[in-house]
N, C-alpha and C positions, 0 to 999 in steps of 0.2 A: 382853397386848400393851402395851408401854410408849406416854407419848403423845408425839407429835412436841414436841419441845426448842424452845422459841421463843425467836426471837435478840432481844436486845435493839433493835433496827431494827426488828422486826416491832411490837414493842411501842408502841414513837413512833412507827409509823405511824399505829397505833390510833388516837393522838391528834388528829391532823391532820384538818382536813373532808375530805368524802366523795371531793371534786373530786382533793384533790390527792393524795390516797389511790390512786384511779384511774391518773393522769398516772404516780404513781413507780413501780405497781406496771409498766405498761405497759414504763416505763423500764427495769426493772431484771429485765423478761425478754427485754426485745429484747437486755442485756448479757450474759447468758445467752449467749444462740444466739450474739454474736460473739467467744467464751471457748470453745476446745477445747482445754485442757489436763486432766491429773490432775485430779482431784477437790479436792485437798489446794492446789495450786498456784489452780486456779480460784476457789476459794471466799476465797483472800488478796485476790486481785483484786476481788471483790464488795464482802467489807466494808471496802474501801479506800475505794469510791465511796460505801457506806453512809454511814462515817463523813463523808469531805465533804460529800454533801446535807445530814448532819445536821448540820455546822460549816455551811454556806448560813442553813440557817432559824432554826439557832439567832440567827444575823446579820441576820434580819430581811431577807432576799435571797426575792423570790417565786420559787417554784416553778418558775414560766416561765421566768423569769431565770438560776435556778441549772441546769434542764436545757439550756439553750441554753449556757450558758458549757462544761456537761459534754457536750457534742453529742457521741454516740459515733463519728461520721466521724470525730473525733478519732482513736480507735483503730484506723480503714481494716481491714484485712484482718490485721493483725501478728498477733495472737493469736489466730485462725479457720483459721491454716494451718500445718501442720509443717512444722520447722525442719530445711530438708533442703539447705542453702549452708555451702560453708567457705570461708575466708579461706587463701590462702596468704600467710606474715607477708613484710614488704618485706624489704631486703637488710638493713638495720640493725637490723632488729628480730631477725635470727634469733641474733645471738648472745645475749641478754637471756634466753631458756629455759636455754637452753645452759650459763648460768652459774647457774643454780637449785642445779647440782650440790656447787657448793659454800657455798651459804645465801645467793647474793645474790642479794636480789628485788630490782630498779629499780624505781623508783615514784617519783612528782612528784604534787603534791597544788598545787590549786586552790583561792582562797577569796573571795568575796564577801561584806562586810562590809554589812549592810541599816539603815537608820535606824529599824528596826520589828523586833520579834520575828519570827522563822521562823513562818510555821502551817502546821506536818508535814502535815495534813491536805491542804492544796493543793500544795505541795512536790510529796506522793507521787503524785498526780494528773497533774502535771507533768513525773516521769519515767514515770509512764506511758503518756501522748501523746505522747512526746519519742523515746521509745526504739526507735521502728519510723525514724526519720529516722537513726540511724547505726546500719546493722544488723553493720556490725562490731567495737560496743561489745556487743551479745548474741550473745557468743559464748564459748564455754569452750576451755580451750588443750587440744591433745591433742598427743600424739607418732606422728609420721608414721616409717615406715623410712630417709630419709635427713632428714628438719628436721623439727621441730615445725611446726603449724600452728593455726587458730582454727576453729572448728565451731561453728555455728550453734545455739543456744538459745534454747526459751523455754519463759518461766516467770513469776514474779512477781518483782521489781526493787525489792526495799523501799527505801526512805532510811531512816536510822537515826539517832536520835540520839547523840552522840560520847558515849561513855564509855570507850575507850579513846585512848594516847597517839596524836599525828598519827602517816601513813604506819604503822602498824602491819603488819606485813605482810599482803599479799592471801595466801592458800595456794593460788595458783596450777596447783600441782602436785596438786589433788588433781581428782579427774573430777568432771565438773559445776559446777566453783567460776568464777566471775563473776570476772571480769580489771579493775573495775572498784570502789568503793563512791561513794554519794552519802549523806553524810552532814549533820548539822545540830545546832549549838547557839548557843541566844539567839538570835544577829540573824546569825549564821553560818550559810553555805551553801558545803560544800564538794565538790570530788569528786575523790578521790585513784584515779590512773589507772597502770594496770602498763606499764609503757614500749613495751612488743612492740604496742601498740595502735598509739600514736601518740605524737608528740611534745608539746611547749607549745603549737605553735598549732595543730593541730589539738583539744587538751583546750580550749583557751580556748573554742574555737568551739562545745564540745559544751556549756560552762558557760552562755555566754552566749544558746543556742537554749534550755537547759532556764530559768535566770533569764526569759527573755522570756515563756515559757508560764507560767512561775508566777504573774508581774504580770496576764498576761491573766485567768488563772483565776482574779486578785483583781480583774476588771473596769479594771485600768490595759492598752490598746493602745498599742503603740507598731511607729514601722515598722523591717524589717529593714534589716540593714546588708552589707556585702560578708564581714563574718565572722560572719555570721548566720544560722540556716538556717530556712525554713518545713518546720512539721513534719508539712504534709501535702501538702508535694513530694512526687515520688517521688525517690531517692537518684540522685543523678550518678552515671553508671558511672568517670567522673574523678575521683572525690571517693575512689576507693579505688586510684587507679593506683599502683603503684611503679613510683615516678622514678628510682630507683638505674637499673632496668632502659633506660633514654635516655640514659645518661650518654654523652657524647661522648666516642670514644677518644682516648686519648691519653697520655702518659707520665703513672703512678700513684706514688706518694708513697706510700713506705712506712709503716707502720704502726708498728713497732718502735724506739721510741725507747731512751736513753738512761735507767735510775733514776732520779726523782727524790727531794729526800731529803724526809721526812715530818713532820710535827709532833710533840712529843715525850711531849705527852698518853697516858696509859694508854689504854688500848680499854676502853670501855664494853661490856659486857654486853646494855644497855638501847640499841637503836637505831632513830630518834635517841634520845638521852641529854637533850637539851633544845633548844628553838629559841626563837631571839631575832628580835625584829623592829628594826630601825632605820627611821623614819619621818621621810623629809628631802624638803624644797624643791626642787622642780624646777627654777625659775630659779635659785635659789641650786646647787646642783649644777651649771646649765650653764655658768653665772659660773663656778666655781672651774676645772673642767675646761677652760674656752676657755682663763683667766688660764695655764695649766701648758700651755697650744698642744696637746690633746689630744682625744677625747671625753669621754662619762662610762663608756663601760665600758674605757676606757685609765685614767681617772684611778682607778676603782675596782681595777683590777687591777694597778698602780701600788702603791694602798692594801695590796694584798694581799698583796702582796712583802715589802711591808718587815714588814706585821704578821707572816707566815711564817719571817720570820729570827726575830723576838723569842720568837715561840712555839718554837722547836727550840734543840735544845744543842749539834746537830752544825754545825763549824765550815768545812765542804770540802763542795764537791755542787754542784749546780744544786735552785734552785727552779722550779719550773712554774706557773703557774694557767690550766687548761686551758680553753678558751670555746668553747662551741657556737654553731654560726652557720646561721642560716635562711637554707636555700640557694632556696627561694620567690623572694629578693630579686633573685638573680640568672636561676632560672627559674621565671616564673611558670608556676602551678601550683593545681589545685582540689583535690589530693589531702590529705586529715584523715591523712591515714598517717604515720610515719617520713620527715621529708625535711631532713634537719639534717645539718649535717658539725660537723667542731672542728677548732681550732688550738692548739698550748699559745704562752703565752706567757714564755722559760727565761730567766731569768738567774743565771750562778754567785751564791754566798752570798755572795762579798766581794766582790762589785759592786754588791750590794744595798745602797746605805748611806743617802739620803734620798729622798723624796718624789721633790723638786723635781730631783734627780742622774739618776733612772735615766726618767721619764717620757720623755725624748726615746728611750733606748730601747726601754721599751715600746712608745712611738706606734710605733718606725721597724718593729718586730714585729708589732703589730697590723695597721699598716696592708699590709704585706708579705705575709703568714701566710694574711690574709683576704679575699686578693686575689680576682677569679672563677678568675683559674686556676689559682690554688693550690686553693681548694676546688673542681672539677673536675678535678682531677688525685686528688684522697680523694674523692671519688663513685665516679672510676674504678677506682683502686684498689680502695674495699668490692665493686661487681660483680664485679673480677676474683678477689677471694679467694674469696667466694661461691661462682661460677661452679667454683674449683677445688676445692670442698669438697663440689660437690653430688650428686655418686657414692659419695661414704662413708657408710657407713654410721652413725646417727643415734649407736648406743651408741661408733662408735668415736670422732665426732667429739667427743663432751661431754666424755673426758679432755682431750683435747686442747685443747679451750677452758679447759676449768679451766686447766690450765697456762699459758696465753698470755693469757686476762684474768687471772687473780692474779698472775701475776709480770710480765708486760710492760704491759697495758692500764692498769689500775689505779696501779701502781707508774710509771709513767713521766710522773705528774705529783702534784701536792703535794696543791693542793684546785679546783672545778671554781666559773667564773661562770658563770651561764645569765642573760642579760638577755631578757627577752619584750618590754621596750620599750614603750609607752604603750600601752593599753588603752583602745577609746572605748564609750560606749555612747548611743544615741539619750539626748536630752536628758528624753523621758518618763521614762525609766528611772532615768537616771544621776542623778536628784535624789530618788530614792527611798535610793541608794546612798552610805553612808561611804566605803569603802577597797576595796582586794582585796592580798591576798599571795598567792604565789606561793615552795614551798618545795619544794626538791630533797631527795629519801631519800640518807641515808647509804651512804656505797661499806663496802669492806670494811677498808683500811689507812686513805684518808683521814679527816683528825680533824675537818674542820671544811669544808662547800662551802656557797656564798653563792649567792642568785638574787635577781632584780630585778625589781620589776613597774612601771608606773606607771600611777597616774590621777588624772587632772583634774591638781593639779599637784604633787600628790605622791608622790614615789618610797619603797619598800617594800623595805630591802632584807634579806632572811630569810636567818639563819645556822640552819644544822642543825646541831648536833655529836654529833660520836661518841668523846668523850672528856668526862670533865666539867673540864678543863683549859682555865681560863678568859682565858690569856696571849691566846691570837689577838682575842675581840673587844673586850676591855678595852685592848689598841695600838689595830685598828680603832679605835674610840670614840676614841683620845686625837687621832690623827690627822686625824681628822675635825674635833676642838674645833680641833687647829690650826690648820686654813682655816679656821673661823671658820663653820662649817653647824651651824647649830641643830639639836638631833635629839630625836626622842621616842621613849624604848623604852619595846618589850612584849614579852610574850612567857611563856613559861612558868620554873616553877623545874624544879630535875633531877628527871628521872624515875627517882625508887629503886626501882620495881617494874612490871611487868608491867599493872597497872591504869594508869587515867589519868585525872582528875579533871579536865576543861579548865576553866580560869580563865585569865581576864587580869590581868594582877598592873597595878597602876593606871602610870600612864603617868609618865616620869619624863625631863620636860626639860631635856636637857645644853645648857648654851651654853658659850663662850667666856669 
């Protein structure tokens, strides 16, 4: 009879006095009984906590100290009961499955920047605790007979260290696979999220609940804030409503635009192909954009126009840059779900000629386009497609999607801005904290989409490309020097393969 296998845990425990030998072993059979998974899944879970008690003392953190901060109330009941809840996806989320059929995963990634190295060990602890407060981020996608939908999982939730390139695709499509990751390298914490989840502020919200459990699990408290969640509430039944389903009737705004024409960069293979960061001045960006009688995401999408004409060859069209708008602003709203509408913003190519020329059109666009009831007019709209789509059947509707996201959705704008807008964090926190960016996954024609984050008082602004045709952010940058915004890049070099080595190539300040 072989002898039983002793884990290396068991072995440091050896070491420890009698006392505290007792205290973890007590510990770590009461985590036992509140662990009813597989065998293979439970035992992830164990030596997760192993390993951090062991990261605790190797730190010189008492025993007492280190099972108090690991209090398994933390884990409430998530993991002691089957996973028997599914999610029906909101009205905008149901086309993001839908278009799987033809290779295109949506996916937006998340990143907080730390003044201290990551230590995985608490990270993992952190989504651990964390994970029962948005229980429909544990959830796997499945296909229903007329929509897809999300089904309740559990399991074990690793973080991972990054070794592959950002946004790499989630595999979605396959059964049992996680619509989410939480990943980490160096002083990076990031979590890249499948769109049918939820939007940017709802992802912010889940970053900023798992960041705040990390700190605590390093002994830093700090209080919540309105986009902050305890993680041992129990979940608002609001916090998952679809708002499309409220939308107030009324005349809907088609969906079906016009072509717009594209950048003239080859298609990459490798998607993204590379991402770039611009790191600019908040006052200094509000300065430039007041001076041109605009905002900043008019004077960016302004920028984007003209760098749009430099990067293409074709000389007739309209350009687009399409901008998602948090319709929260107009109804409040507790729901983490899908609750975003967009605008594009069009001008023909030979209207497109400077900065300073077309801004008053832009403004007169944005401000128009983005109006409340322009965006409640596309709320209404998405229910009303929806609502006609929901008797067909699932396989017949996903050609159909293919066709009208590849040729109309997609194609009926150039490249896409998301601004998420200033980010706060309690003042405990946010001095522990460098930066954050915030990057959009690559579409399937467009070459190049730009997203914006801000904090404290610098703005972040991330290009994703899907070309390695460098015409679009090399205008951006020169346009930029022209007002006269300092700016710091980072970011990666191209990615030639499939692997992905994350470095930050060292910082390199453009001025005027």
């Amino acid at each position: 009879m072989k002898a039983k296998k002793v884990s290396p845990f068991e072995v440091y425990l050896t070491n420890l006095p009698e006392e505290e030998q007792f205290k973890l072993t007590a510990y770590f059979l009461e985590l036992s009984k509140r662990i009813v998974l597989p065998p293979k899944e439970k035992r992830k879970i164990i030596r997760d906590f192993e390993q951090v008690v062991q990261y605790y003392l190797d730190a010189g953190i008492p025993v007492d100290l280190a099972l108090q901060r690991l209090d398994l109330a933390n884990l409430g009941g998530f993991y002691a009961r089957p996973a028997t809840r599914w999610f029906a996806l909101d009205y905008a989320a149901k086309i993001y499955p839908l278009s799987l059929a033809h290779g295109q995963i949506s996916l937006f990634r998340l990143s907080v920047y730390l003044k201290a190295p990551v230590q995985p060990e608490i990270l993992q602890i952190a989504l651990t605790f964390t994970i029962k407060r948005f229980p429909q981020f544990a959830t796997t996608l499945k296909k229903g007979f007329f929509w897809h939908y999300l089904d309740s999982t559990k399991g074990h939730y690793p973080v991972m260290e990054e070794v592959e390139r950002p946004l790499y695709p989630i595999r979605v499509s396959l059964s049992g696979s996680k619509t989410f990751k939480v990943l980490y390298f160096q002083n990076r914490i990031s979590v890249e999220i499948f769109h049918a989840l939820t939007d940017g502020s709802g992802g912010m919200v889940f970053l900023k609940t798992l960041i705040r459990e990390y700190f605590r699990l390093l002994g830093l408290e700090a209080p919540l804030d309105e986009t902050t969640f305890d993680i041992n509430c129990a979940p608002d039944s609001a916090e998952d409503n679809n708002e499309f389903e409220n939308a107030p009737k009324g005349p809907a705004s088609g969906f079906i635009n016009k072509k717009s024409l594209q950048l003239s960069g080859a298609l990459s293979r490798i998607k993204p192909c590379q991402i770039i960061h611009f790191k600019m001045s908040l006052p200094r960006l509000k300065e430039v954009s007041k001076a041109y009688g605009t905002t900043i995401t008019g004077y960016i999408s302004a920028q984007m126009l003209v760098a749009d004409k430099y990067a293409t060859e074709t000389s007739s069209g309209d350009l687009t840059v399409q901008v998602p708008v948090n319709m929260r602003k107009f109804y409040p709203s507790k729901t983490i779900r899908n609750f975003s509408m967009y605008f594009g913003v069009r001008l023909p190519i030979d209207k497109v000629t400077s900065t300073k020329e077309i801004i008053p059109l832009v403004h007169q666009q944005l401000v128009a386009n983005s109006s409340p009831e322009k965006m409640t007019e596309m709320l209404y709209s998405t229910k009303q497609m929806v609502r006609k789509l929901r008797f067909i059947p699932l396989f017949i509707k996903t050609p159909i999607a293919k066709q009208v996201y590849g040729m109309i959705g997609e194609r009926s704008y150039t490249n896409t801005l998301s601004n998420l807008g200033i980010v706060n964090f309690p003042s405990q926190l946010g001095e522990h904290i460098e930066s954050l960016d915030f990057i959009l996954g690559t579409a399937v024609v467009n070459r190049a989409n730009v997203s914006v984050v801000t904090f404290k008082d610098t703005v972040t602004l991330s290009i994703s490309k899907n070309t390695t045709d460098n015409a679009f952010e090399e205008r951006l940058l020169a346009l930029f020097n022209i007002d006269e915004i300092p700016l710091t890049i980072e970011g990666s070099d191209v990615y030639e393969n499939a692997q992905y080595v994350p470095t930050r190539q060292k910082a390199k300040t453009r001025k005027k």
